[in-house]
C-alpha positions as CSV (number, residue, x, y, z in Angstrom):
1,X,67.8,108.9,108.0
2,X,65.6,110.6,105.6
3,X,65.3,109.6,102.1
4,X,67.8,112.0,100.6
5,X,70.2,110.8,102.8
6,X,69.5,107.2,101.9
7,X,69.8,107.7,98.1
8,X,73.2,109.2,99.5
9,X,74.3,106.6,101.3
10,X,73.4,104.1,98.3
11,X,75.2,106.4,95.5
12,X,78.3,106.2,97.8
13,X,78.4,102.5,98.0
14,X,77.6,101.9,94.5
15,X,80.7,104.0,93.6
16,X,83.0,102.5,96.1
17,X,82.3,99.7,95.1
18,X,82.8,100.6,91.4
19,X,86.3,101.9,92.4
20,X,87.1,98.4,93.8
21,X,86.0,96.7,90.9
22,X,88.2,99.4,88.4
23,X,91.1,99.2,90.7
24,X,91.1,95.0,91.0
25,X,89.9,94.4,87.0
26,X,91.8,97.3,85.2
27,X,94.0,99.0,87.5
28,X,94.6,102.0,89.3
29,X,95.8,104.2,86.4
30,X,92.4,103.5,85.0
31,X,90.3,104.9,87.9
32,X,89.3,108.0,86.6
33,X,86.2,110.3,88.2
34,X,84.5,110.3,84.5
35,X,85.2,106.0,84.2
36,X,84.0,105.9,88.1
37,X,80.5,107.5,87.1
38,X,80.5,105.3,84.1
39,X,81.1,102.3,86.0
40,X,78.6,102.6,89.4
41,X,75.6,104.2,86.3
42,X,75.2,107.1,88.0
43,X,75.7,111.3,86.6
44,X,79.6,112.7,86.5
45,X,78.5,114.9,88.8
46,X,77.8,112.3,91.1
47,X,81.0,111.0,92.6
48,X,82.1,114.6,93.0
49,X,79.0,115.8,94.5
50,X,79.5,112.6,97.0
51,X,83.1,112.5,97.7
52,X,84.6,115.8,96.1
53,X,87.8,113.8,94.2
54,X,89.6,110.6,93.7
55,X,91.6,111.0,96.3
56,X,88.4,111.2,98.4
57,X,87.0,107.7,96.7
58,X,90.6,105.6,97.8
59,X,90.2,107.2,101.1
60,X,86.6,106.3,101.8
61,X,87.6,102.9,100.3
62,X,90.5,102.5,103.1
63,X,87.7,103.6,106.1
64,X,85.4,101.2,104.8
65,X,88.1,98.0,105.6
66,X,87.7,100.2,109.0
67,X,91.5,101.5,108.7
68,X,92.5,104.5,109.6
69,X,95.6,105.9,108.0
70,X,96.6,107.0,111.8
71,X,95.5,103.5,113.8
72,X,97.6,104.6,117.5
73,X,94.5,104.6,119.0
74,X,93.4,102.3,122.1
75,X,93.9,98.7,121.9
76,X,93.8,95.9,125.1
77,X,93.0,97.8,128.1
78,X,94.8,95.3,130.1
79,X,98.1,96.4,128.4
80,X,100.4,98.9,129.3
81,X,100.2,101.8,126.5
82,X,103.6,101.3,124.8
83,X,102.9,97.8,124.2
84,X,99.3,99.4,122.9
85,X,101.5,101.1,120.5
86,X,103.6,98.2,119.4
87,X,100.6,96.1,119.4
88,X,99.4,98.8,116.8
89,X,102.0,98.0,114.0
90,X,101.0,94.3,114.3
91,X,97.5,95.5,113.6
92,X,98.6,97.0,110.7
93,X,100.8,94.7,109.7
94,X,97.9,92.4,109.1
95,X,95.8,94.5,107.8
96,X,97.8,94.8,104.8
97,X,98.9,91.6,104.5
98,X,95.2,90.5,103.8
99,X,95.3,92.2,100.7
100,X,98.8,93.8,100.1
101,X,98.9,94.8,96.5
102,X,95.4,96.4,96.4
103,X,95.8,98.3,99.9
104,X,99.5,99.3,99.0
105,X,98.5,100.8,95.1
106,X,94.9,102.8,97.3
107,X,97.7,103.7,99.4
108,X,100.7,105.0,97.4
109,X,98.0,106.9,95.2
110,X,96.4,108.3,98.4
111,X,99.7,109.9,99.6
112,X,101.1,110.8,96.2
113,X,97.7,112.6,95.0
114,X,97.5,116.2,94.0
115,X,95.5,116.2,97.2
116,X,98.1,117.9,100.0
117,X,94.7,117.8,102.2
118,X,94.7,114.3,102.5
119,X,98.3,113.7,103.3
120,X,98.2,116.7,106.3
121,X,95.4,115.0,107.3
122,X,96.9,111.8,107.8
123,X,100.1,113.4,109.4
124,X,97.9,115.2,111.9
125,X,95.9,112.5,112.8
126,X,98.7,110.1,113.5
127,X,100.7,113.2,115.4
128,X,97.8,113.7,117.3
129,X,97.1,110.1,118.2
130,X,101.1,109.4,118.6
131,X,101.0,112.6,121.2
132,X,98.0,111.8,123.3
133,X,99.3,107.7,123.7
134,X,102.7,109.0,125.0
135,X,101.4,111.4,127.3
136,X,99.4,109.0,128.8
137,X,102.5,106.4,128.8
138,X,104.0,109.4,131.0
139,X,101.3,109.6,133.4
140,X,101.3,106.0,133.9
141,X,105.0,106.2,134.5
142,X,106.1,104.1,131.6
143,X,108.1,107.2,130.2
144,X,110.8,108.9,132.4
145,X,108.8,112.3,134.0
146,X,110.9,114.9,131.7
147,X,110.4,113.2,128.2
148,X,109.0,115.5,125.7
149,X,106.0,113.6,124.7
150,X,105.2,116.1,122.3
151,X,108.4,115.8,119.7
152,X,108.2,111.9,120.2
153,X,105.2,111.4,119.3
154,X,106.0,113.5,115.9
155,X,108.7,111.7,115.5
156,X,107.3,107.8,115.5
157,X,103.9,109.2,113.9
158,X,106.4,110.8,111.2
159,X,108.3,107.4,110.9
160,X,105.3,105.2,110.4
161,X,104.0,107.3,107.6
162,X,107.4,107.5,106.0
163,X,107.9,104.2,106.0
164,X,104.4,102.8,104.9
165,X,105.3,105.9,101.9
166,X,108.0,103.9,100.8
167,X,105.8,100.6,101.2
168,X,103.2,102.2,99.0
169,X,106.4,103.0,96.3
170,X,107.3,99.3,96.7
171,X,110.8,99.5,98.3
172,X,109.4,97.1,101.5
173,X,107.1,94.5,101.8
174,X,104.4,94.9,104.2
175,X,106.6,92.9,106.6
176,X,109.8,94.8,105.7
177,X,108.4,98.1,106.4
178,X,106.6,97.3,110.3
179,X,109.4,95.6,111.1
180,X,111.5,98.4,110.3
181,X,109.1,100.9,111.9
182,X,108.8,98.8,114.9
183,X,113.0,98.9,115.4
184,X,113.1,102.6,114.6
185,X,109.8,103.1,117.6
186,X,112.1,100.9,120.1
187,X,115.2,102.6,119.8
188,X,113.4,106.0,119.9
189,X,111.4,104.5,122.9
190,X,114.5,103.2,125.0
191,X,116.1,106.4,125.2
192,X,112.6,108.1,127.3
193,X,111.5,105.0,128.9
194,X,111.5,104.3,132.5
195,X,113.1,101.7,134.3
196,X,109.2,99.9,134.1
197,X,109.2,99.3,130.5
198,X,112.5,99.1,129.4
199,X,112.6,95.3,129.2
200,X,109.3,95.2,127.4
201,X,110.9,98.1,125.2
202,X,114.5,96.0,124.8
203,X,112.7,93.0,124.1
204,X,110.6,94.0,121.1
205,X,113.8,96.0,119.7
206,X,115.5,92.7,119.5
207,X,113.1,90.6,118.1
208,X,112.7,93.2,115.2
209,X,116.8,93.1,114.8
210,X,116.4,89.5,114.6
211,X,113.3,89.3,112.3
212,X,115.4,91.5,109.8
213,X,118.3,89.4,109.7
């Protein structure tokens, strides 16, 4: 890495961490580009040179926790996929229980920016993710052979993201809102999955019946 790109680097974490610090001391309504700059003692330029809008600052803030706003990816090898993808929402599910209030108000200001970029981005990240798990669940013949992995996979992806929205708005507690997520996956699950993973599938829908009542 040249030197450039150091200094970079080092202007980047000095203004995420700023944006922590504003966020946890003052609050998100007070995280401004122009109070950002102030904060990390660097030009007002800087931040937008670096990371091109608020938006951008909450979102580099969520990578750095190392959580993607789409995380359907790959889990235990040694699992079948669908429990991959229910083992998913208990990733997140912890995730945001470490911290809930400062993850859900990056969050809620993420998706209700003046940014559309960032919340297409998120939606075609997790559709893409949600797509590419469920074809492989077909292929390993957890999904019956005519299931339209393409529509399902928009459709939980599309779920999640609407019910972490209404997390981020405060209507469900981290808890509230997988659990509900995870019933809403299962029932959409059971009616495309083979004869294989239906008890897996049946199980985990009743446990999230039961965790709600």
């Amino acid at each position: 890495m040249s030197r450039r790109e150091e200094a970079k680097e080092f202007n980047r974490a000095r203004i995420r961490a700023a944006a922590e610090e504003i966020i946890r001391t003052e609050g998100m309504e007070k995280l401004t580009m122009r109070r950002l700059a102030e904060q990390a003692d660097v030009s007002l330029r800087t931040p937008y040179n670096l990371f091109g809008s608020k938006t951008d600052v909450l979102i580099s803030l969520m990578e750095e926790a190392e959580f993607e706003l789409s995380p359907l990816g790959a889990g235990d090898e040694n699992l079948t996929i669908i429990e991959q993808l229910l083992g998913s929402l208990d990733r997140i599910e912890a995730f945001f229980e470490s911290d809930e209030e400062y993850f859900r108000g990056i969050y809620a200001s993420i998706m209700a920016s003046d940014h559309p970029e960032a919340r297409e981005t998120a939606v075609l990240r997790s559709v893409g993710l949600a797509c590419v798990r469920l074809r492989q669940a077909a292929e390993n013949g957890e999904l019956v052979p005519d299931t339209d992995t393409d529509n399902l996979g928009k459709h939980l992806a599309i779920q999640l993201l609407a019910v972490l929205g209404m997390w981020g708005s405060g209507f469900f507690s981290n808890r509230e809102s997988i659990t509900q997520v995870r019933q809403s996956w299962c029932a959409a699950l059971l009616q495309h999955c083979s004869e294989t993973s239906r008890p897996l599938i049946t199980a985990a829908y009743r446990a999230a019946i039961e965790s709600k009542g």
